[in-house]
Each structure stands twice: as C-alpha cells, then as structure tokens.
PyMOL commands that place a pseudoatom at each C-alpha (Angstrom):
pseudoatom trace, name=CA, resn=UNK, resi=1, chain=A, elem=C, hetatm=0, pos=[132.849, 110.322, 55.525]
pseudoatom trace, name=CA, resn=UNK, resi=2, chain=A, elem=C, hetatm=0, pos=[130.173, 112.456, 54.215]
pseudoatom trace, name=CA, resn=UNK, resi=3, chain=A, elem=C, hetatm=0, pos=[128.409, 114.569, 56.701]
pseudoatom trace, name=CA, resn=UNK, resi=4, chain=A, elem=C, hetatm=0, pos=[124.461, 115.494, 56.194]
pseudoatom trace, name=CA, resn=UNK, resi=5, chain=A, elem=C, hetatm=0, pos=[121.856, 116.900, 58.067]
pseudoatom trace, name=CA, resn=UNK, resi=6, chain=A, elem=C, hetatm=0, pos=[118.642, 116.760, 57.197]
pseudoatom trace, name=CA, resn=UNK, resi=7, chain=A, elem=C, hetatm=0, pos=[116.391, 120.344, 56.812]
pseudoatom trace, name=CA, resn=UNK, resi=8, chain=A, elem=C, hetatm=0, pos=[112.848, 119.050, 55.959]
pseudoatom trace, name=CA, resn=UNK, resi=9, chain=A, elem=C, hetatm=0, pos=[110.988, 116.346, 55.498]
pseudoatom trace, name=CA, resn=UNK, resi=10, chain=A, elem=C, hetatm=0, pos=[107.639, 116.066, 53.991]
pseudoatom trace, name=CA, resn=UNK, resi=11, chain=A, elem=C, hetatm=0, pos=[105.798, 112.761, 52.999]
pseudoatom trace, name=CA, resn=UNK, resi=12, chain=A, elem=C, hetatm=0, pos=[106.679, 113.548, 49.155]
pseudoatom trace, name=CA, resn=UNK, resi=13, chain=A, elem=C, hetatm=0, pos=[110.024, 114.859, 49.466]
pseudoatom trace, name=CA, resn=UNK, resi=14, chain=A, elem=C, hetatm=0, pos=[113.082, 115.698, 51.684]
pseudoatom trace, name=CA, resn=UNK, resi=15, chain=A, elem=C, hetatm=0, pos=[115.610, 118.399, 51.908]
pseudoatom trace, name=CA, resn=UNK, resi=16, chain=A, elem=C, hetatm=0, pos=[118.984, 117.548, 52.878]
pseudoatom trace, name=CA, resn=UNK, resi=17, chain=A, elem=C, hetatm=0, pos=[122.416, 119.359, 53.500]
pseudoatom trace, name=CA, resn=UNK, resi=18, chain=A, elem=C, hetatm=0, pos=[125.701, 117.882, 52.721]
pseudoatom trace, name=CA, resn=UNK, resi=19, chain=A, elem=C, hetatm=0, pos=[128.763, 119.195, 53.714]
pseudoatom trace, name=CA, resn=UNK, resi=20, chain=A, elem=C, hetatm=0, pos=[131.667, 118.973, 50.866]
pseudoatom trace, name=CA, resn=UNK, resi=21, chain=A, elem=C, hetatm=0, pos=[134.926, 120.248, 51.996]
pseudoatom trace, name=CA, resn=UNK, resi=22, chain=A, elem=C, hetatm=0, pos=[134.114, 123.893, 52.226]
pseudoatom trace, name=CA, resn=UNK, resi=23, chain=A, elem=C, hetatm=0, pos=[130.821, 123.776, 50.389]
pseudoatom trace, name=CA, resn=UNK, resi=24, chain=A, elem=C, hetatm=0, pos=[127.157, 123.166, 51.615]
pseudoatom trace, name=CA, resn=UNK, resi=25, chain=A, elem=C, hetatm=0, pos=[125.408, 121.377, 49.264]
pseudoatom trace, name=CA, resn=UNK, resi=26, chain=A, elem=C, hetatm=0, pos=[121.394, 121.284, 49.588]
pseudoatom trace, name=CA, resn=UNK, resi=27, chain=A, elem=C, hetatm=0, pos=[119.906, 118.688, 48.045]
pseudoatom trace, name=CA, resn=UNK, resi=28, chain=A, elem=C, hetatm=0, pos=[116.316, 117.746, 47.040]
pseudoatom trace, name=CA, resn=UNK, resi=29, chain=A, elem=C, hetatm=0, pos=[115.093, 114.324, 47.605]
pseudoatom trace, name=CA, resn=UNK, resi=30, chain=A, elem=C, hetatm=0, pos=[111.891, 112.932, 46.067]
pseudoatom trace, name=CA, resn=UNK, resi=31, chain=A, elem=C, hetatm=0, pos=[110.272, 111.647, 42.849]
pseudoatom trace, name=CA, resn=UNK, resi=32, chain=A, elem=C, hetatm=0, pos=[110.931, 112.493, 39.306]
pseudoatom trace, name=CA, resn=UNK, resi=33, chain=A, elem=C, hetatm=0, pos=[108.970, 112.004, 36.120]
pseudoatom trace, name=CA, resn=UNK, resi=34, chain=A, elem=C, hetatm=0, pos=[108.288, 108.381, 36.332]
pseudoatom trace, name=CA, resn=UNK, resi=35, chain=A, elem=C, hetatm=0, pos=[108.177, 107.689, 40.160]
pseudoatom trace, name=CA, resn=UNK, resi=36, chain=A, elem=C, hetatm=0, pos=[111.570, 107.210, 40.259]
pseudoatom trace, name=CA, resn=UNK, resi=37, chain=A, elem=C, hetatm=0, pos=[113.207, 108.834, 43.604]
pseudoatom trace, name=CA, resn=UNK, resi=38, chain=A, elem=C, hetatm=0, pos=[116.340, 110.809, 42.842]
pseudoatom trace, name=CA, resn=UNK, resi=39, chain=A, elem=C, hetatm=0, pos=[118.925, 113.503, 44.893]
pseudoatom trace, name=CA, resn=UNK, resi=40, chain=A, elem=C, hetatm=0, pos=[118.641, 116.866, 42.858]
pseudoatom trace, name=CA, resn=UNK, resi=41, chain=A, elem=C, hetatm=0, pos=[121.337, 119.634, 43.342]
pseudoatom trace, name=CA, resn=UNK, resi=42, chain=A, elem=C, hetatm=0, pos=[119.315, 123.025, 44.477]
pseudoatom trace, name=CA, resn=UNK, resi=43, chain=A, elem=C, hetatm=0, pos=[121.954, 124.573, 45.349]
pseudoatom trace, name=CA, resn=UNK, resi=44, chain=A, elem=C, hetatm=0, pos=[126.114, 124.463, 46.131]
pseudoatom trace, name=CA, resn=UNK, resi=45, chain=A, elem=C, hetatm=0, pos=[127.092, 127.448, 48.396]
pseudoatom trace, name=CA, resn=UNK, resi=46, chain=A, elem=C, hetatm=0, pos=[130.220, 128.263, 50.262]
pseudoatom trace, name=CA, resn=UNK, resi=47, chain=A, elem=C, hetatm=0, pos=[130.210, 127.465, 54.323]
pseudoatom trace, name=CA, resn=UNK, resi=48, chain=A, elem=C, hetatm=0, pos=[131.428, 131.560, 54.356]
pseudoatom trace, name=CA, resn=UNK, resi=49, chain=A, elem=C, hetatm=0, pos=[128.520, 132.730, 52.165]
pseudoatom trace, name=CA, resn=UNK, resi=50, chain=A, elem=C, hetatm=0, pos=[126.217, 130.544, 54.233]
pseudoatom trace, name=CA, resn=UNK, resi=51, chain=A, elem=C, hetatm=0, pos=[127.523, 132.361, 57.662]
pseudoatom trace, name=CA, resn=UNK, resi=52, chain=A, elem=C, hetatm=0, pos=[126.920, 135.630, 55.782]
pseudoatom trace, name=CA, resn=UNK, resi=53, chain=A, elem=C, hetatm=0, pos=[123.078, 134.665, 54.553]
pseudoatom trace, name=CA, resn=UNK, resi=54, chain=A, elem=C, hetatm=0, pos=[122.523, 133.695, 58.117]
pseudoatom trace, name=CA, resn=UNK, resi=55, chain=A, elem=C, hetatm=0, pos=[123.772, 137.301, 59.701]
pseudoatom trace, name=CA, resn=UNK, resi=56, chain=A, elem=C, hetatm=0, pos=[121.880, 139.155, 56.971]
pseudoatom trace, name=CA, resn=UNK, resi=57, chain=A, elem=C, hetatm=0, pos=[118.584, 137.354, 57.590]
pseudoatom trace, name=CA, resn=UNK, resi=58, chain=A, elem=C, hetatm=0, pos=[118.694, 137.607, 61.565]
pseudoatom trace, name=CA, resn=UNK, resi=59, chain=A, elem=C, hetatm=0, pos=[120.346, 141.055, 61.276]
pseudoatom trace, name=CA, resn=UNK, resi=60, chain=A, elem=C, hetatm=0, pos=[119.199, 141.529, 64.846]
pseudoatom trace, name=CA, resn=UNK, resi=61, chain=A, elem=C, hetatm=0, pos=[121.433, 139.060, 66.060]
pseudoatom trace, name=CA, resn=UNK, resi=62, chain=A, elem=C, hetatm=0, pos=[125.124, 138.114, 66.612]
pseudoatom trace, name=CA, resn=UNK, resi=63, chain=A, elem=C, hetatm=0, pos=[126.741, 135.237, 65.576]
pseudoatom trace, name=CA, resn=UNK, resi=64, chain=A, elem=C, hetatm=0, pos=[130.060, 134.318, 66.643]
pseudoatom trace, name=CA, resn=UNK, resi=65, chain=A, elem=C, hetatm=0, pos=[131.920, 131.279, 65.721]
pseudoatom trace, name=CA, resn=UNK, resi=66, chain=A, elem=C, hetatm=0, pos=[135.030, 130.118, 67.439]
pseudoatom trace, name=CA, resn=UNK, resi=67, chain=A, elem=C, hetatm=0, pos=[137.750, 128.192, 65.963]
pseudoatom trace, name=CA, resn=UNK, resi=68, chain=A, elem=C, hetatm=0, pos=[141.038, 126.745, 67.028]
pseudoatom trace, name=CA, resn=UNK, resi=69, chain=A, elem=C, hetatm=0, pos=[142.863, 126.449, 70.552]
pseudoatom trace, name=CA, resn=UNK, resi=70, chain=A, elem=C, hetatm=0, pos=[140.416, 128.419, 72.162]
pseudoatom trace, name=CA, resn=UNK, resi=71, chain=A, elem=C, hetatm=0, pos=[136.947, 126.335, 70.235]
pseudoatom trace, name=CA, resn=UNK, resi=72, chain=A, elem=C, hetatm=0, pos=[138.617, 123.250, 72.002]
pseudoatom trace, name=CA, resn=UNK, resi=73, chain=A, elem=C, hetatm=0, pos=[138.849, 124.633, 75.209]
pseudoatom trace, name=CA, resn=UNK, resi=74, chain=A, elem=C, hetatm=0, pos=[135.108, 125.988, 75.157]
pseudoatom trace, name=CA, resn=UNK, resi=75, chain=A, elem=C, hetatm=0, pos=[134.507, 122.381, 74.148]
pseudoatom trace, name=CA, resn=UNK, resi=76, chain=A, elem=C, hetatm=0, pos=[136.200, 120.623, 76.995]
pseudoatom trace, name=CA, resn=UNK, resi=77, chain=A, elem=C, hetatm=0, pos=[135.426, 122.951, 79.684]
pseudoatom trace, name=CA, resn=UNK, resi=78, chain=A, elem=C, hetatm=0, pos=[131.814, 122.919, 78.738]
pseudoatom trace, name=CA, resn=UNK, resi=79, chain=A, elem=C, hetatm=0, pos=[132.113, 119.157, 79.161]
pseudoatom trace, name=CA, resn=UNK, resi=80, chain=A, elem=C, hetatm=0, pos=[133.913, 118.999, 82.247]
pseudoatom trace, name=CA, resn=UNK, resi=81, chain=A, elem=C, hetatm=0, pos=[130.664, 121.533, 83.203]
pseudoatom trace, name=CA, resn=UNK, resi=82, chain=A, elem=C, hetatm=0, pos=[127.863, 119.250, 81.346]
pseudoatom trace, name=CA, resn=UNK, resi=83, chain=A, elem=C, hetatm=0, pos=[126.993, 122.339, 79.214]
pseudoatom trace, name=CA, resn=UNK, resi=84, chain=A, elem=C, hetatm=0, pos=[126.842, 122.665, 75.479]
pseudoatom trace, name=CA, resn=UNK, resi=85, chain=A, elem=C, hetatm=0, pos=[129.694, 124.810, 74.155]
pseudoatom trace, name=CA, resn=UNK, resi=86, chain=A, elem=C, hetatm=0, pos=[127.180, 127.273, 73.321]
pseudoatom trace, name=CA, resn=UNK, resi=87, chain=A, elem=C, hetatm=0, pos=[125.631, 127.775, 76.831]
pseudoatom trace, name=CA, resn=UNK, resi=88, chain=A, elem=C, hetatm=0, pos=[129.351, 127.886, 78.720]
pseudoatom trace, name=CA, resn=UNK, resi=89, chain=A, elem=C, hetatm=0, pos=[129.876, 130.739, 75.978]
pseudoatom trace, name=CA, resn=UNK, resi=90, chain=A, elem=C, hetatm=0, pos=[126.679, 132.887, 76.500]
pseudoatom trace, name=CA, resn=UNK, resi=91, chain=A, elem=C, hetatm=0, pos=[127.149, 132.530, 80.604]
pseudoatom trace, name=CA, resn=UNK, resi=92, chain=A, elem=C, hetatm=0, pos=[130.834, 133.398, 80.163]
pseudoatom trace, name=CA, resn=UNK, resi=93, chain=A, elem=C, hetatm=0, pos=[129.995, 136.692, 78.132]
pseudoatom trace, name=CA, resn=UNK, resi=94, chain=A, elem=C, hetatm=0, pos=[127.072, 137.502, 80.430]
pseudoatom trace, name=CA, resn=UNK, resi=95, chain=A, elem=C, hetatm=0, pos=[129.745, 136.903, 83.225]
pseudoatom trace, name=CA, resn=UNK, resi=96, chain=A, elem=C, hetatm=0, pos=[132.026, 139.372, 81.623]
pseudoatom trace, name=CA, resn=UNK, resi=97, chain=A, elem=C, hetatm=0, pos=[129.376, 141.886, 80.893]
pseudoatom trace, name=CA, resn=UNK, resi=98, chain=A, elem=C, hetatm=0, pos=[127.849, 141.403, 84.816]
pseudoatom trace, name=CA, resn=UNK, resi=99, chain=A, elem=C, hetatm=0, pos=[131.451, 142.371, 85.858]
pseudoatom trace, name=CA, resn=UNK, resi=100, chain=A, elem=C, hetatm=0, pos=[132.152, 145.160, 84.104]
pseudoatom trace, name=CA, resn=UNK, resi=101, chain=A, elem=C, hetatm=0, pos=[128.134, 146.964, 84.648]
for i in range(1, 101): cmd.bond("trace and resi %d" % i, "trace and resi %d" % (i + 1))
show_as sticks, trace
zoom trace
C-alpha cells in the first residue's frame, strides 16, 4: 500500500508526498504542455535527511522521535488516556521536569 499525504493544493496544481520504503518522494501534480495532467518527480529525499531539514529549519526547536517498545507503549497508553501520543509525551516530560524544579 502506498502511503501519501497531501502538502498543497491549489486550483492549478497539487503537491503530494509519497512515502517509498525509506524515501519521501514529493511529487507535483498538474498540467503539462497540452492540458494533459501528469505526477512530476520534484524531488526523492531520504526520511533521515528529511528529519535533519526539519531540525535545521526550526533550529529553535526539538524534535524527538520515538521508535520501538517504548513508541508502542506511548501509543497505547495515550489511548487508554484519549490523548495523541504527542500530548501524553509533552505532559510526561513537563511531569518530569515539574518534579525535578
């Protein structure tokens, strides 16, 4: 199954990432010479240089991504609390950092 997400979408065009394996591809959607609508390649990174052009434009901020045994348990106790994994994570850190001020 391929996996895509869609970035933009403007009434000439759309862009749209695909995920690949490890890759991200971002494709361009729209008319060609012609009229004809066609899926153009822009561009084919890897999901690790993606991560890394994401910290260096929000250098200000820190991203951490979880993986594993311990992704699925943020996952199913954030369920179990009716929070997105990403919210049980934050209050869980702000928790620790609380505790420890």
């Amino acid at each position: 199954m391929i996996q895509r997400f869609e970035v933009e979408h403007t009434p000439n065009e759309e862009y749209l990432a695909e995920l690949r394996g490890s890759h991200v591809l971002l494709m361009r959607k729209g008319p060609v010479e012609g009229g004809k609508i066609e899926e153009l390649l822009v561009a084919d990174i890897h999901r690790d240089n993606l991560r890394h052009l994401v910290e260096w434009i929000e250098a200000d901020k820190v991203y951490v991504g979880l993986a594993g045994p311990l992704a699925e348990q943020v996952r199913a106790m954030s369920k179990e609390l009716a929070m997105t994994p990403q919210n049980f994570v934050l209050t869980a850190v702000q928790s620790f950092v609380q505790a420890g001020g």
